[in-house]
N, C-alpha and C positions, 0 to 999 in steps of 0.2 A: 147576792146577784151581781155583785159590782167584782168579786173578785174574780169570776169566770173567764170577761172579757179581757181582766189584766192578764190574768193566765195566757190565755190567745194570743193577749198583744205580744207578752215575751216570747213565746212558744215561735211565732212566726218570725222574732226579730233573729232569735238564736238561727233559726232557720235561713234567712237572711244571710248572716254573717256566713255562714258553711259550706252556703254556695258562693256567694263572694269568695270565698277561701279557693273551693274548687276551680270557681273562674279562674283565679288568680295562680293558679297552680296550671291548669291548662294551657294558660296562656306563655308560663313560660316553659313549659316544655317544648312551646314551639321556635327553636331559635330563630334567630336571623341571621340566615346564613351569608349577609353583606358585612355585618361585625364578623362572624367568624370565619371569614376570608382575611381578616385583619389580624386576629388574631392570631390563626394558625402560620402568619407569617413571622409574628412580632415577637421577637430577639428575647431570650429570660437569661439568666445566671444560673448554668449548671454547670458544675465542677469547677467554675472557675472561669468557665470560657461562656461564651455570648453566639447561644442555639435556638433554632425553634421548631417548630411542628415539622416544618419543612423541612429543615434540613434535616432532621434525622430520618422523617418519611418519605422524603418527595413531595411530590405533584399531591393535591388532598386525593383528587379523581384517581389516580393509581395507585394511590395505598389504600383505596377505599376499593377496587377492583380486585386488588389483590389478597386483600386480610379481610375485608367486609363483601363480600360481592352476594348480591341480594339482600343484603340485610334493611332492616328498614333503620329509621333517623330514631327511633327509639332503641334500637339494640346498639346502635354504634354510640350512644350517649351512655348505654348502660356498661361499654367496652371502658370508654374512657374515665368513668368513673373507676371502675374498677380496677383498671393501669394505677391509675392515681391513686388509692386507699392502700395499694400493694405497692406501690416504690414500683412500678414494674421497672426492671432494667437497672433498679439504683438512680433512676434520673425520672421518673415521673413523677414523684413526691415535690418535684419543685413545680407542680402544678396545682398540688394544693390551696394554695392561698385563691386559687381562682373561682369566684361564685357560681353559683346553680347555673346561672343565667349565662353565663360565661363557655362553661361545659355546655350548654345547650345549643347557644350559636356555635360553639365550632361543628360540635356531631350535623347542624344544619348544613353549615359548608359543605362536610364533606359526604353528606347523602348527595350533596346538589352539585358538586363540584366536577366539569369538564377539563381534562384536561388538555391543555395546549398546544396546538399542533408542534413539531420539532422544527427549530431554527432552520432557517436555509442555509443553505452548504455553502461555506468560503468559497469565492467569487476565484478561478483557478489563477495562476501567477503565470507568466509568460513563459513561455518552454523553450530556454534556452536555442539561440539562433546557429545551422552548425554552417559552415564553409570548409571547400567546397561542398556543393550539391547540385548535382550529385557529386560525388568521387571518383573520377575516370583514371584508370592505369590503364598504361603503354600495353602493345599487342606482347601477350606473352606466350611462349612455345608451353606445351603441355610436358608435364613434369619439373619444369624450371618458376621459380620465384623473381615477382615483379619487385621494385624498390618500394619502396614504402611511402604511403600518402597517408601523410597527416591532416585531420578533420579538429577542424578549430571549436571549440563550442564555447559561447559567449552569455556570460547572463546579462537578460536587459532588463531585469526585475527591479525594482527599487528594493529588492531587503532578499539575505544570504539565502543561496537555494540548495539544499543538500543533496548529493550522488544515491544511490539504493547502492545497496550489496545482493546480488552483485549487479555493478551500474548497467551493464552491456548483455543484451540478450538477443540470440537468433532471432530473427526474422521468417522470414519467406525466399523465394527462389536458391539459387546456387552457394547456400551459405558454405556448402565444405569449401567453396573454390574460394574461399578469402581467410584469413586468416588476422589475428591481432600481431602489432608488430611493435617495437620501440620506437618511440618519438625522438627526431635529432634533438641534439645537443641543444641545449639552451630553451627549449620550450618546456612547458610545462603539461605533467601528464594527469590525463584525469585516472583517479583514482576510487574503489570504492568506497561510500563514505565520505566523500572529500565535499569538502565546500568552498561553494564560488559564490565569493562576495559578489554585491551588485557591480559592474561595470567589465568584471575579473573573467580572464579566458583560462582552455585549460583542454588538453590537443589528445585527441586519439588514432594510432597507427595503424592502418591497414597494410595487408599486403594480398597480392594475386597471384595465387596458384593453381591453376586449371587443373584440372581432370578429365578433360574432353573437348573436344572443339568448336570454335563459333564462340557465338556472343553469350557475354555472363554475366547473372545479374543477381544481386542478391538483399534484399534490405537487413538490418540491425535496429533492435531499438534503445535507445538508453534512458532509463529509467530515472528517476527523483523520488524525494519522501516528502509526502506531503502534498497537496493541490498544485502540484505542477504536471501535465501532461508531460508523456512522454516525447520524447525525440525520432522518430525514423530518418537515420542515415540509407543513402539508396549507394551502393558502389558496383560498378561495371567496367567490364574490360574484354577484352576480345581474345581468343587462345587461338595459338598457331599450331604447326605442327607439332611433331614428338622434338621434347629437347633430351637434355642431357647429354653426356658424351658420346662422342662417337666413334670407330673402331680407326687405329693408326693407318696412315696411306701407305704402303708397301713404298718398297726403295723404288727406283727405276733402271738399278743395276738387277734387280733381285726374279727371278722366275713370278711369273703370275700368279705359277699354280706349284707348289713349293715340292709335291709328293711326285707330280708329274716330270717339274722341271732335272731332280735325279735321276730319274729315271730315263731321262733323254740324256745325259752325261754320260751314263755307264752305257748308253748304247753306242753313244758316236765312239767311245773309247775301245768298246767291242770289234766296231767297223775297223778303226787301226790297227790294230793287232792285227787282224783276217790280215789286211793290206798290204801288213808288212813296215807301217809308216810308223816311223819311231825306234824299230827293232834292229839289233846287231846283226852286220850281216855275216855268213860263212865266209870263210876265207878257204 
């Protein structure tokens, strides 16, 4: 009679221990996904070099969008184990040494893991100042070429701002009536690619070529790489009449009208004859 109750008492204690066990097993299946934000950040030795979850996946939340999406926190645990038993890659075997509980917080992370908005955009750099501005060329006759004005552009950035390729691009209004030209002697031309240190200038050449009359107007923009806005040069100039050359002024010894003017020679010479004036007389 006495050994029944012992029976029971063990019966329940085993009992006991089993569920404790289950608890204990339940419990960590459920990571914590504030350790395994730490984790999945924190630096290991593979191949030599000093990586981690991160760096080779990114963000947990977009590698977990992208290879896990729906999955739940027990399949992405069962993912990582199984990386890890396989070497996946040749580099996830150095995650072995990591416990149950270890693999558990991270698959926690990254069921839970948001990720982070993208940095804000570099603050833009100052866009080069240009002089003059606008650009005014002298009134020029239509077909004939203005001299050339040179536009200074000047960086006032604190640090080197580099040219685009190619640095100069049409605008708006009358671009055919202007044209790029050489900078005089001794300045310096901007080029594509080129760069201007802070402080450092560096000149571009218009010229003005009309093709019609009246007032011309046309903008350019010059470009940069990088968070520097661009430049609009504005350049204007006024077109006159038709140039180019024009036909030589007749002599003022010379007939007007040159087919005509012969032909009143042989006439007056006609009239002498009749007349008698000039001719030998009979004897």
């Amino acid at each position: 009679m006495t050994r029944l109750p012992l029976f029971r008492l063990r019966t329940l204690f085993c009992t006991v221990l089993v569920l404790a066990g289950f608890s204990a097993a339940t419990a960590l299946a459920q990571g914590n996904a504030a350790a395994g934000a730490t984790l999945y950040t924190q630096k290991i030795t593979i191949g030599g070099a000093q990586l981690s979850c991160q760096d080779c996946h990114g963000f947990a939340g977009t590698f977990r969008d992208l290879r896990f999406a729906g999955s739940t926190e027990a399949a992405i645990l069962n993912s990582i184990n199984g990386a890890i038993n396989s070497n996946a890659g040749q580099v996830m075997g150095a995650y072995s040494t990591w416990t149950a509980q270890q693999r558990s917080d991270t698959a926690a992370h990254m069921f839970t893991a948001i990720t982070p908005p993208p940095p804000p955009p570099f603050a833009p750099l100052p866009t080069p100042t240009a002089s003059p501005s606008p650009a005014m060329f002298a009134s020029t006759a239509i077909g004939a070429t203005s001299a050339t004005v040179s536009i200074l552009l000047t960086n006032s950035a604190g640090t080197a701002i580099t040219l685009a390729n190619p640095a100069v691009a049409a605008g708006t209004g009358q671009v055919a009536d202007f044209k790029s030209a050489s900078v005089a002697a001794g300045q310096v031309t901007c080029v594509n690619s080129g760069i201007l240190q802070p402080g450092t200038s560096c000149s571009l050449g218009f010229q003005f070529a009309p093709t019609a009359a009246g007032d011309r107007t046309a903008t350019f923009n010059v470009n940069f790489i990088g968070n520097v806005p661009s430049r609009t040069l504005t350049l204007q100039g006024t077109a006159t009449g038709s140039g180019g050359s024009t036909a030589p002024t007749s002599s003022a010894n010379a007939p007007l009208n040159a087919g005509a003017g012969a032909l009143g020679w042989i006439n007056l010479l006609g009239l002498f004859a009749l007349l008698g004036i000039g001719g030998t007389r009979r004897r």
